[in-house]
Gaussian input, Z-matrix of N, CA and C with variables (Angstrom, degrees):
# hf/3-21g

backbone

0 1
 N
 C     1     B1
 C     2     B2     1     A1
 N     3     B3     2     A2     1     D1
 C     4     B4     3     A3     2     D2
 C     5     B5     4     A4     3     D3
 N     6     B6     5     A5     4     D4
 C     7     B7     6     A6     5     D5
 C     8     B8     7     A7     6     D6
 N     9     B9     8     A8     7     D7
 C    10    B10     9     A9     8     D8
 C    11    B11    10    A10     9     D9
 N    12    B12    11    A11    10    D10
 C    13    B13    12    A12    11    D11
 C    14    B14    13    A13    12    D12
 N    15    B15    14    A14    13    D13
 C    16    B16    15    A15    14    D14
 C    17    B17    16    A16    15    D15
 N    18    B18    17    A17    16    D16
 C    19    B19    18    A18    17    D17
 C    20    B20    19    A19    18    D18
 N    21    B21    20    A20    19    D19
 C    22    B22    21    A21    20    D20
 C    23    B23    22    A22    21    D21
 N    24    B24    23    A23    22    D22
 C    25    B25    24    A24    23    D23
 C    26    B26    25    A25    24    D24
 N    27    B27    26    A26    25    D25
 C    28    B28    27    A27    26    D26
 C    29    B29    28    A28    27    D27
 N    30    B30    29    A29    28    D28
 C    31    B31    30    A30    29    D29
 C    32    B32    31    A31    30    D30
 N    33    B33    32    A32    31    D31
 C    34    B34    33    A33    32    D32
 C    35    B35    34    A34    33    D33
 N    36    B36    35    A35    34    D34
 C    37    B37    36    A36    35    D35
 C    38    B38    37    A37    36    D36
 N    39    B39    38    A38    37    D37
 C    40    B40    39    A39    38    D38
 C    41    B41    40    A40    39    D39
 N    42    B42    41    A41    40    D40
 C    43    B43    42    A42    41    D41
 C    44    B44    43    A43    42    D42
 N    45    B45    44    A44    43    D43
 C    46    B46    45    A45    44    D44
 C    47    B47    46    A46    45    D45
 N    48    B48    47    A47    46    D46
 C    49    B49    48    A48    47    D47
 C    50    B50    49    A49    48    D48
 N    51    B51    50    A50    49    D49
 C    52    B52    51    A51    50    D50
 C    53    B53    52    A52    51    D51
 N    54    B54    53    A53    52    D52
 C    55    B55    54    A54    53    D53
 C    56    B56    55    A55    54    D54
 N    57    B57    56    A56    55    D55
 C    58    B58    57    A57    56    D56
 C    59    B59    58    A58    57    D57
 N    60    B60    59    A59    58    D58
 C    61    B61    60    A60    59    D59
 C    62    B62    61    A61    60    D60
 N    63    B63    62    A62    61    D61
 C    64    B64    63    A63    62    D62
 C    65    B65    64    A64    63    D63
 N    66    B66    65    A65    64    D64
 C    67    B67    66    A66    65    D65
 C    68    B68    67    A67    66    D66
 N    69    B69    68    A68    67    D67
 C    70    B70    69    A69    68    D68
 C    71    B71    70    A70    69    D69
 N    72    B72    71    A71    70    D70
 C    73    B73    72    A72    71    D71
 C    74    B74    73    A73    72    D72
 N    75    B75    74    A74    73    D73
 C    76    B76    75    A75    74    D74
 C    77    B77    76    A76    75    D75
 N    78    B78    77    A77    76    D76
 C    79    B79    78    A78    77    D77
 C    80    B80    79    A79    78    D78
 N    81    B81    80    A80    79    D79
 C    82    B82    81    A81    80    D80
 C    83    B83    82    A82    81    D81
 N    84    B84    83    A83    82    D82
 C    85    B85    84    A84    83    D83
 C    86    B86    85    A85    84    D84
 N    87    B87    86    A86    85    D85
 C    88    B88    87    A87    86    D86
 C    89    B89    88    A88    87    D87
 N    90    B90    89    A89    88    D88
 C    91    B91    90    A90    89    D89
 C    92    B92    91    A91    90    D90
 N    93    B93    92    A92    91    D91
 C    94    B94    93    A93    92    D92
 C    95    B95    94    A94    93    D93
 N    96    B96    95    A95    94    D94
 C    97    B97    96    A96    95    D95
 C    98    B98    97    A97    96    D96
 N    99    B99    98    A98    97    D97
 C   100   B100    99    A99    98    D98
 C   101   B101   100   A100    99    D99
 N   102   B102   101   A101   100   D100
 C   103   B103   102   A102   101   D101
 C   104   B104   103   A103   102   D102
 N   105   B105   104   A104   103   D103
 C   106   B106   105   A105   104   D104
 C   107   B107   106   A106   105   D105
 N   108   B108   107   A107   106   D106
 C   109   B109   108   A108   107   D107
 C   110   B110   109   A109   108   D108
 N   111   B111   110   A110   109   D109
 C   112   B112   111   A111   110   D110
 C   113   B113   112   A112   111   D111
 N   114   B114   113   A113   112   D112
 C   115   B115   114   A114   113   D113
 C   116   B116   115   A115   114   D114
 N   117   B117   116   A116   115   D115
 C   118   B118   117   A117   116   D116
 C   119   B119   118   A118   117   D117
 N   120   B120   119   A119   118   D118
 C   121   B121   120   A120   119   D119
 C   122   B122   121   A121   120   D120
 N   123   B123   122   A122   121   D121
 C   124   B124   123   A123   122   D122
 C   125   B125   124   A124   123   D123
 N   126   B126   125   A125   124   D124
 C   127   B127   126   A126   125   D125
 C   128   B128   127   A127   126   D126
 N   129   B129   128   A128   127   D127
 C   130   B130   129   A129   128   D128
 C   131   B131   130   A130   129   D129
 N   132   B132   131   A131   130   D130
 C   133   B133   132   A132   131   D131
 C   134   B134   133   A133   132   D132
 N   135   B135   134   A134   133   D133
 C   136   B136   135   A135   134   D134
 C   137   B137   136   A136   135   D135
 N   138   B138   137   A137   136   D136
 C   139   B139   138   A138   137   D137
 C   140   B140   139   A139   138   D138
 N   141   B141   140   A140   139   D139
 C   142   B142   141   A141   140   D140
 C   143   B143   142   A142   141   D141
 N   144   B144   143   A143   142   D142
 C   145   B145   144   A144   143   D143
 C   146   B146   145   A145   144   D144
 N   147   B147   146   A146   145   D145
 C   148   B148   147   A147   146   D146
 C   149   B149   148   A148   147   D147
 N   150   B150   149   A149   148   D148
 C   151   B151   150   A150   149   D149
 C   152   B152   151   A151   150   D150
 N   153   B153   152   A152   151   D151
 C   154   B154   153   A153   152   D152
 C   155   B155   154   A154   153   D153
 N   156   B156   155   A155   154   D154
 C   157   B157   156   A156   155   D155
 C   158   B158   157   A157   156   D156
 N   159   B159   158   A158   157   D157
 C   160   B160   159   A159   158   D158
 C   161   B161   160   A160   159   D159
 N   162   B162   161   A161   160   D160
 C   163   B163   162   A162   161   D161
 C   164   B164   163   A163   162   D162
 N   165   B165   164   A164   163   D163
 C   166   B166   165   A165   164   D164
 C   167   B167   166   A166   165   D165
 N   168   B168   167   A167   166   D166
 C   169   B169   168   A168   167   D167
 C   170   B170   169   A169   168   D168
 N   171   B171   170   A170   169   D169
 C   172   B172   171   A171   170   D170
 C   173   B173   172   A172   171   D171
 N   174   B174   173   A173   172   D172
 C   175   B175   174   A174   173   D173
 C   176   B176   175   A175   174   D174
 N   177   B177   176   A176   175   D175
 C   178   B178   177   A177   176   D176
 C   179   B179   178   A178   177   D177
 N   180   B180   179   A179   178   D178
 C   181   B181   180   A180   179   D179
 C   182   B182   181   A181   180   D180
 N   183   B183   182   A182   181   D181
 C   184   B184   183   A183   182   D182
 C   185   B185   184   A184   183   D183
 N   186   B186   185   A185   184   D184
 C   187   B187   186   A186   185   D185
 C   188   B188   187   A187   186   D186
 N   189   B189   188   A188   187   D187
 C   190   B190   189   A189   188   D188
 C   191   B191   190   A190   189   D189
 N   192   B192   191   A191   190   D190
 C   193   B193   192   A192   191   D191
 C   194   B194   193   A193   192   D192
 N   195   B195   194   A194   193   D193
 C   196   B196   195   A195   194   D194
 C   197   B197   196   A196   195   D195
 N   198   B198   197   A197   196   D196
 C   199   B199   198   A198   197   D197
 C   200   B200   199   A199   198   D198
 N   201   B201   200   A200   199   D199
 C   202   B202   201   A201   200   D200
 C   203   B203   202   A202   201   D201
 N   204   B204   203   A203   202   D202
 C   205   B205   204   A204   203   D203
 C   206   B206   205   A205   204   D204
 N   207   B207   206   A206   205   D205
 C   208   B208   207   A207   206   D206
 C   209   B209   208   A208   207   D207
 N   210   B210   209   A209   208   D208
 C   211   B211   210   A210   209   D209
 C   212   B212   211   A211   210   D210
 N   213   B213   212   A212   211   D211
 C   214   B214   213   A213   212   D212
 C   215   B215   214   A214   213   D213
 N   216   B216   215   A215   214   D214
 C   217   B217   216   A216   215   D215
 C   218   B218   217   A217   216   D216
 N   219   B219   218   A218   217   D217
 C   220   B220   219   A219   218   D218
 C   221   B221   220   A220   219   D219
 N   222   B222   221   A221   220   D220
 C   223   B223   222   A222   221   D221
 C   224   B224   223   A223   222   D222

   B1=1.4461
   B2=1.5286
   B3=1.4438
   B4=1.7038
   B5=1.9849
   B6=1.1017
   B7=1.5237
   B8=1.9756
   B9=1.4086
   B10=1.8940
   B11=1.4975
   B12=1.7178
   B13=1.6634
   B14=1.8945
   B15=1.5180
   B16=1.6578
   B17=1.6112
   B18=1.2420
   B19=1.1466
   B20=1.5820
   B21=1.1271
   B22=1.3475
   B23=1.4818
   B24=1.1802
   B25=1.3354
   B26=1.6942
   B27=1.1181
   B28=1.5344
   B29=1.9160
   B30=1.1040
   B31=1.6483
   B32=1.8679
   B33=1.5349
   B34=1.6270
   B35=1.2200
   B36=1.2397
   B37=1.5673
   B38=1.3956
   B39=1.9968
   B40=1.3279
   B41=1.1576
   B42=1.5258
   B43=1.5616
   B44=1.8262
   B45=1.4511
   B46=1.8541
   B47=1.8957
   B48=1.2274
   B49=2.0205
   B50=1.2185
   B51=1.0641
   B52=1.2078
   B53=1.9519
   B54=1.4184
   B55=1.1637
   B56=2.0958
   B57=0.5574
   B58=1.9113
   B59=1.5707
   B60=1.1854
   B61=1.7518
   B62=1.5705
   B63=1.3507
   B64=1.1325
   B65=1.2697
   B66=1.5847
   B67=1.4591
   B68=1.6311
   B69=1.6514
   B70=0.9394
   B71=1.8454
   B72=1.5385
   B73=1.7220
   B74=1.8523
   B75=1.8979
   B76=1.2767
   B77=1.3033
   B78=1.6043
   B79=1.3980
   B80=1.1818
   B81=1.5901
   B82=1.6391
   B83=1.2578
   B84=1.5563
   B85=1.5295
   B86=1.4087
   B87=1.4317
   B88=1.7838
   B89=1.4451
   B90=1.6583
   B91=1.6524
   B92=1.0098
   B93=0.9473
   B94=1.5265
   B95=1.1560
   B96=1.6562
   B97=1.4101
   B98=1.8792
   B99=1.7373
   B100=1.2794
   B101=1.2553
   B102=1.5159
   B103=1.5605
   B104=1.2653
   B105=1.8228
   B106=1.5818
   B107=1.3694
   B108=1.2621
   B109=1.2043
   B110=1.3546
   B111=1.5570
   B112=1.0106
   B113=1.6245
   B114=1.4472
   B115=1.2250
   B116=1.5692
   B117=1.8341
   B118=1.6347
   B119=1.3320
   B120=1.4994
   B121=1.2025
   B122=1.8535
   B123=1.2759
   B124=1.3826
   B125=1.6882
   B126=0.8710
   B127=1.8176
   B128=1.1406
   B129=1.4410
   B130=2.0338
   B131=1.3674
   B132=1.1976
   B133=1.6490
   B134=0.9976
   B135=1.6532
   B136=1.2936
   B137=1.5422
   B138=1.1953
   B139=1.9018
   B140=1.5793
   B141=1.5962
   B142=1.6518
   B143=1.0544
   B144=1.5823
   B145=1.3489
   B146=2.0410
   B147=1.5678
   B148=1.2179
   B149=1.2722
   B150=1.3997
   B151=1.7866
   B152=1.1909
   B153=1.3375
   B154=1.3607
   B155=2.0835
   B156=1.3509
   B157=1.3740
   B158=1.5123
   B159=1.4060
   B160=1.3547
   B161=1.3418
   B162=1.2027
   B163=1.4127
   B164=1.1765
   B165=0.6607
   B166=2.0240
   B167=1.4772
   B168=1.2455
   B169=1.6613
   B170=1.3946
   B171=1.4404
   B172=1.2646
   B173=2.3295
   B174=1.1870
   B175=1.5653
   B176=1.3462
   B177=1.2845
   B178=1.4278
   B179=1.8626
   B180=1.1864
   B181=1.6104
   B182=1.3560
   B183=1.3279
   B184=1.3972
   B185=1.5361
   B186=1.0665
   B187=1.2969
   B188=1.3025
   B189=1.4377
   B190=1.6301
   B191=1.6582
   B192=1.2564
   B193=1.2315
   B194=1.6365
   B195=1.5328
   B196=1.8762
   B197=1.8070
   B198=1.0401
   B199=2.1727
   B200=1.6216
   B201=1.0637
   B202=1.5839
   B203=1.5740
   B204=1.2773
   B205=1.3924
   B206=1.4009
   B207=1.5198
   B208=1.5518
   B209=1.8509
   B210=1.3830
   B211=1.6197
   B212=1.7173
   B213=0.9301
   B214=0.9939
   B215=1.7883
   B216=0.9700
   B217=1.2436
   B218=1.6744
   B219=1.3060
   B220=1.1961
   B221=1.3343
   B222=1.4928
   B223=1.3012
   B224=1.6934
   A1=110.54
   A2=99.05
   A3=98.59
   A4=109.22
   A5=87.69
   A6=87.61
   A7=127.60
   A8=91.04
   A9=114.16
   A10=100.67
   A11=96.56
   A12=101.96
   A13=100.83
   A14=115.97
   A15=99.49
   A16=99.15
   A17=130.75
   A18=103.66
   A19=138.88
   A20=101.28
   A21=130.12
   A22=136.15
   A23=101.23
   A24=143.57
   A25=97.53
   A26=99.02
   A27=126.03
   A28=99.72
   A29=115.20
   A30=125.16
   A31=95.03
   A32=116.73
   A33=104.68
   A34=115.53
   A35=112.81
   A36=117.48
   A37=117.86
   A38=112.19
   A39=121.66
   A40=110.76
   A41=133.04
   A42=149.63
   A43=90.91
   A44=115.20
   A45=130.11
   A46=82.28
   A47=100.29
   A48=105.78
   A49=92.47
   A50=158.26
   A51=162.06
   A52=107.67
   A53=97.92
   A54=119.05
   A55=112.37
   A56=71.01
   A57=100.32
   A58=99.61
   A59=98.49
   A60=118.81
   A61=107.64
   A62=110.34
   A63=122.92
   A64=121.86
   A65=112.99
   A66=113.04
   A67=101.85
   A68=134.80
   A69=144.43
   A70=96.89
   A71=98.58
   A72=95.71
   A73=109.36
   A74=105.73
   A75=89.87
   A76=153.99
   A77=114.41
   A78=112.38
   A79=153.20
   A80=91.87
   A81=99.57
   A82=118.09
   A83=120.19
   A84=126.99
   A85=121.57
   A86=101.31
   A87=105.89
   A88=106.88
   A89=123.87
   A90=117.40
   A91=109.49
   A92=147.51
   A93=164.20
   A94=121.49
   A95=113.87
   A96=120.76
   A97=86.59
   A98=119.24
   A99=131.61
   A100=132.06
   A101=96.93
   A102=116.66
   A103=121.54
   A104=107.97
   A105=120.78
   A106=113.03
   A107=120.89
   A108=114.76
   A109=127.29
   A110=135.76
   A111=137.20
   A112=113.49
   A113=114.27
   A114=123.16
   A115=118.40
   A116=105.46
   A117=106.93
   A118=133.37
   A119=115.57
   A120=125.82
   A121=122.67
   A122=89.53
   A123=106.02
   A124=104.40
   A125=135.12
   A126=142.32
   A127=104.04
   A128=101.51
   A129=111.39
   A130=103.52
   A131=135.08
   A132=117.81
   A133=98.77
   A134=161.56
   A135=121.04
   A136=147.16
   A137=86.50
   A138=98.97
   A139=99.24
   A140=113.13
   A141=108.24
   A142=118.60
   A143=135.84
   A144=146.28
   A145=92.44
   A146=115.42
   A147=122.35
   A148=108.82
   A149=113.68
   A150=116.83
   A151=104.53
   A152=152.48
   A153=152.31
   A154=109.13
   A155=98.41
   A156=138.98
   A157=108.58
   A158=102.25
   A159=117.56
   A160=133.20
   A161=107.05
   A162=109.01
   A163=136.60
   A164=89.45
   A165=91.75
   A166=113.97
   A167=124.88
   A168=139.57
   A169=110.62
   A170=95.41
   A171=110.49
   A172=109.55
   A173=112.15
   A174=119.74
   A175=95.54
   A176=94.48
   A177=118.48
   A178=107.09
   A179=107.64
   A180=134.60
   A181=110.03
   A182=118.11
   A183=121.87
   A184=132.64
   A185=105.65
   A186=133.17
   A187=125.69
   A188=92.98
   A189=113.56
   A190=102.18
   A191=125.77
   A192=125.12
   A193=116.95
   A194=102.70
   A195=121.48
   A196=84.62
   A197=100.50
   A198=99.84
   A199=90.93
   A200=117.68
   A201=105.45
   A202=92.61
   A203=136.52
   A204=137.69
   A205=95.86
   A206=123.43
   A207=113.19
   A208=117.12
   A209=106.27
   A210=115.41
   A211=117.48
   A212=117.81
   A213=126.16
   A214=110.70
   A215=136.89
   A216=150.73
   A217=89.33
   A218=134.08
   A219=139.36
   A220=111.84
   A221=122.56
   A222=134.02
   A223=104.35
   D1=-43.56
   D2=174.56
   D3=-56.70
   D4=-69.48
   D5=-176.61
   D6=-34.71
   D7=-19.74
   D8=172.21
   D9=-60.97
   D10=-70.20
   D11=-154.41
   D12=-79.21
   D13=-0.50
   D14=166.80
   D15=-83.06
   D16=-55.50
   D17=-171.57
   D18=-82.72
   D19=13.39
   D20=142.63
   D21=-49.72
   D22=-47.94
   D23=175.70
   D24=-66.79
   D25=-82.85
   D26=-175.77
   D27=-35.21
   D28=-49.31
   D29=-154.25
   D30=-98.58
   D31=-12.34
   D32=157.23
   D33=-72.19
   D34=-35.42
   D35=-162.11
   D36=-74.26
   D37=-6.61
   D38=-175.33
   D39=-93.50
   D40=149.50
   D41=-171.17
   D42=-78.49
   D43=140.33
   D44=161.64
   D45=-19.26
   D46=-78.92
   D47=-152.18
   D48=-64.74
   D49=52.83
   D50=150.87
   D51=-112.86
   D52=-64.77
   D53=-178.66
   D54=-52.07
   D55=-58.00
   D56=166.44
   D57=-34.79
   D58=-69.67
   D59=-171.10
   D60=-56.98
   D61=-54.98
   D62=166.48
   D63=-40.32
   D64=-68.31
   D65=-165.65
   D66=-65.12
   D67=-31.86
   D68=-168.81
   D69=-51.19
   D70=-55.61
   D71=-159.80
   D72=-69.73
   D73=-35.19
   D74=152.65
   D75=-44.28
   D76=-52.12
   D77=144.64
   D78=-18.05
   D79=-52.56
   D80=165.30
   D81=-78.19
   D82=-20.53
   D83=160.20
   D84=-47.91
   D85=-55.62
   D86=179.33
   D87=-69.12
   D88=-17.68
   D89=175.13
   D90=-82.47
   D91=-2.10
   D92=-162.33
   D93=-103.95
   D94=-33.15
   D95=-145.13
   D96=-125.20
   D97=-10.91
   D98=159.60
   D99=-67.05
   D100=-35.45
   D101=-177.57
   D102=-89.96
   D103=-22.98
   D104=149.10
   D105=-55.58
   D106=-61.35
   D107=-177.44
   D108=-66.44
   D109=-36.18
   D110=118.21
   D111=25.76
   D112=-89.71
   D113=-168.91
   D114=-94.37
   D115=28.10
   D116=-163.17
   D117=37.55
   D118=43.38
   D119=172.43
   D120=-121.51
   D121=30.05
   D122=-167.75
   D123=-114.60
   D124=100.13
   D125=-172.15
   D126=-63.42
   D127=-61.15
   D128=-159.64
   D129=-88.80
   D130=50.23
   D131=-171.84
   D132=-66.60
   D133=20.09
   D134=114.95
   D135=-34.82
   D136=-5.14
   D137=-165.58
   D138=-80.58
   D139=-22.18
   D140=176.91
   D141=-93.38
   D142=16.11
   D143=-166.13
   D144=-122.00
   D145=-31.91
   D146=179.69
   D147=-70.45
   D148=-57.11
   D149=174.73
   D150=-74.61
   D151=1.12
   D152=141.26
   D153=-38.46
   D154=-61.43
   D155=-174.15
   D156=-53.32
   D157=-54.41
   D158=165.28
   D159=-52.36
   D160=-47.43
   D161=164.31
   D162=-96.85
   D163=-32.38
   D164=151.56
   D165=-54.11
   D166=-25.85
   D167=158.23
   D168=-53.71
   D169=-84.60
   D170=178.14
   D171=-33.95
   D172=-69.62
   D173=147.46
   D174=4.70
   D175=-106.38
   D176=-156.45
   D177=-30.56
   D178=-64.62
   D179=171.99
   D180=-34.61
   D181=-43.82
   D182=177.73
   D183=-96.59
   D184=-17.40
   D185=131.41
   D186=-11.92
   D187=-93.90
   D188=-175.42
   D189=-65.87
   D190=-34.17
   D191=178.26
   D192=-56.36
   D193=-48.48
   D194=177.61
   D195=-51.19
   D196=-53.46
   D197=-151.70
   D198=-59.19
   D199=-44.39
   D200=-161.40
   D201=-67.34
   D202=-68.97
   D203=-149.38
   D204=-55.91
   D205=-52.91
   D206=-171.67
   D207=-88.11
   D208=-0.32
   D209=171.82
   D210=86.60
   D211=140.40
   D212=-143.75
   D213=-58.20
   D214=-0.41
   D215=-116.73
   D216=-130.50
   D217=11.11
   D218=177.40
   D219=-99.44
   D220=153.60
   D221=-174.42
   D222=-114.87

């Protein structure tokens, strides 16, 4: 649970273009970690349910960040 609310923590404190960058390299993490599995060479396939998790974080985070700068008045 701790480990949730630090990087939580961690991903308010980042600027939109930060966030961006981020979710980008995750992505390529979870494509990565598909194409392992893919060819049964992937051990931990939990690790694609984690970067799943992640970005949907990251999401959320950036999100709320877009709404504040342009005001709440967005759909």
């Amino acid at each position: 649970m701790a480990k949730k609310i630090s990087f939580m923590t961690e991903l308010q404190d980042k600027t939109p273009k930060e966030l961006v960058h981020m979710r980008r390299e995750v992505k390529q993490e979870l494509y990565s970690y598909k194409m392992k599995n893919a060819i049964k060479g992937l051990k931990e396939t939990h690790k694609i349910g984690d970067a799943k998790i992640k970005i949907a974080r990251i999401n959320t985070v950036l999100t709320h960040k877009i709404k504040e700068q342009n005001g709440r008045n967005m759909k």
